[in-house]
C-alpha positions as CSV (number, residue, x, y, z in Angstrom):
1,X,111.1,104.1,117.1
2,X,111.2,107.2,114.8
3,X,109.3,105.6,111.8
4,X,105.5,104.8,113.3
5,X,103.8,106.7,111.0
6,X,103.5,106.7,107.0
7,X,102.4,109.3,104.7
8,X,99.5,107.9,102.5
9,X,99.3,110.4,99.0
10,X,99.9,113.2,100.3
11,X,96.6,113.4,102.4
12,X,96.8,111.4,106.0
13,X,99.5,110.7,107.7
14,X,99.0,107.1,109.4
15,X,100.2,106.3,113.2
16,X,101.4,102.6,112.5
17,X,100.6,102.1,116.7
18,X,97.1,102.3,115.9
19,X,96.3,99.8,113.4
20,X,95.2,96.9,114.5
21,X,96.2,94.3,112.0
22,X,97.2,93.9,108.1
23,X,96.3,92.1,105.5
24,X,97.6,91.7,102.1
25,X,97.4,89.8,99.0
26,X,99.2,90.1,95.0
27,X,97.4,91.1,92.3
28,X,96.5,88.6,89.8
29,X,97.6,91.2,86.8
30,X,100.1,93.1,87.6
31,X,102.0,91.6,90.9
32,X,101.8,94.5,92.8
33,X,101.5,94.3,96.6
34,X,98.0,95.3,98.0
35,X,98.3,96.0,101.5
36,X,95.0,97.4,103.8
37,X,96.0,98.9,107.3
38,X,92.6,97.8,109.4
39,X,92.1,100.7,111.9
40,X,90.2,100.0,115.2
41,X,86.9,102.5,114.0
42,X,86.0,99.8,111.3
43,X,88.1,101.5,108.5
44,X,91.0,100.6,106.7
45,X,94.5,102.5,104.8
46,X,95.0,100.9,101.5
47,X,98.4,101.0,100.1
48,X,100.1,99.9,96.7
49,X,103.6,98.1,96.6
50,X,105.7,97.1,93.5
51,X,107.2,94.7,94.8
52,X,107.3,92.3,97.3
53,X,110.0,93.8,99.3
54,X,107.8,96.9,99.2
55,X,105.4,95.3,101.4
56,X,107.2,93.3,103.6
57,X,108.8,96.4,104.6
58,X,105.5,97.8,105.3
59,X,104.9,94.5,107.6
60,X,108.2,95.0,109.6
61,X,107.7,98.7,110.2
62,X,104.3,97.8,111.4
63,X,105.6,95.2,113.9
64,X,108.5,97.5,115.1
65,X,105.6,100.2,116.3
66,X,103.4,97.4,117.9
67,X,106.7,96.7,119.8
68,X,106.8,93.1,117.9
């Protein structure tokens, strides 16, 4: 698989192998996606998405690196 990683803003690159699970939820004022990448030392990635698509896109990359 070529896409495991994703470049958060510019400043870290994120190996999509490592994280251990996801979890997400819309916000209440402006619908965007909140998505947090949980990391095995404790820590977590969060991203922004627009739009749903946007973050179930996130999801499926995430379960092509696990090998899901």
């Amino acid at each position: 698989m070529e896409n495991k990683y994703i470049l958060h803003t510019k400043r870290a690159i994120v190996d999509l192998q490592s994280v251990e699970f996801l979890t997400w939820r819309q916000n209440d004022d402006n619908g965007e996606w909140w998505v947090k990448l949980h990391l095995p030392s404790g820590k977590e990635i969060r991203l922004q998405m627009k739009t749903y698509n946007e973050m179930q896109e996130i999801i499926e990359l995430w379960e092509e690196a696990r090998g899901e």
